[in-house]
N, C-alpha and C positions, 0 to 999 in steps of 0.2 A: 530443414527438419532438426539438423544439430542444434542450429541456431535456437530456434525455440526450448528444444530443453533446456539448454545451457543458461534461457531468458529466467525458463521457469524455477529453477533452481535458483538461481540467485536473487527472482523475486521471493521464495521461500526460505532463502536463509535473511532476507531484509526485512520479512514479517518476524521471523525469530527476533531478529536482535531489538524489534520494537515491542515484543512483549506479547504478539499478536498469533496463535497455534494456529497453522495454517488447515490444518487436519477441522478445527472447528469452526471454518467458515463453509458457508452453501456454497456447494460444488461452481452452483451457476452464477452467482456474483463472484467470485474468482475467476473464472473465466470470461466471464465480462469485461471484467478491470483488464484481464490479460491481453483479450482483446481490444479494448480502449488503448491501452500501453502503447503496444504495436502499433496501433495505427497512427498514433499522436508522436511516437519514437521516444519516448520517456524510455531510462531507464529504470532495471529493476529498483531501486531503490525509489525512485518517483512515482514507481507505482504502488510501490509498500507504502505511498504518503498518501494515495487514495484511499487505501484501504481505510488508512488510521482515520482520514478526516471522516468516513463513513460508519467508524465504529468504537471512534475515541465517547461518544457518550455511556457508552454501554459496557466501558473499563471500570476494570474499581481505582481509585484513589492509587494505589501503589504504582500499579499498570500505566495510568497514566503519568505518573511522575516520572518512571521509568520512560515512556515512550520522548516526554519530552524533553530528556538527556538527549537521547541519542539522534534525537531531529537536531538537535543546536550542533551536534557534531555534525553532521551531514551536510548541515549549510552551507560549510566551512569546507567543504569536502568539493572535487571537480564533480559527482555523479550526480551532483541534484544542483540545478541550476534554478538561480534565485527568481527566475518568470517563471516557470514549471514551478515551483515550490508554491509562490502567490495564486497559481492558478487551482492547485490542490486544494488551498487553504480558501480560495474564495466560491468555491462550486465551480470553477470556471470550465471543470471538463465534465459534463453531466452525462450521467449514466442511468439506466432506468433503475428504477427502484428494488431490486431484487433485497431479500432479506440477504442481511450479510452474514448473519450465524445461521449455523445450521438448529431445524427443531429440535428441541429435547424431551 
């Protein structure tokens, strides 16, 4: 139970530093990812790479310049491992389609 919060939070602060307000995604494509996460054993930050590859279209220009800093540091980084990365960026962990912003 610790375990889980401790995932969920530092998935939420991974979405922060990628530009991504966790507060405005659909409750249930965040919990989807969460549990895709978990069960694949990504860390939080590889799962903040699903999110992006899920809702980098729909960033403005800024957002995304922003997002992809701080992926090129991550790369580099032990928490995101460079097959989990490729797998992000290639669809390779499919999740059903849930809208990923919440309505407005």
């Amino acid at each position: 139970m610790l375990k889980k919060y401790w995932y969920r939070r530092s998935f939420n602060a991974a979405l922060l530093e990628l530009g991504i307000e966790p507060t405005e995604l659909n409750p249930d494509f965040r919990d989807e990812v969460l549990a895709l996460a978990m069960r694949e054993q990504l860390t939080p930050k590889e799962a903040a790479l699903v999110v992006l590859s899920a809702v980098y279209p729909r960033l403005s220009l800024v957002d995304r310049l922003g997002s992809i800093h701080v992926v090129r540091k991550w790369r580099s980084s032990p928490q995101v491992s460079e097959a989990n990365y490729q797998r992000t960026q290639s669809a390779g962990l499919a999740f059903a389609q849930t809208p990923a912003f919440r309505e407005r």
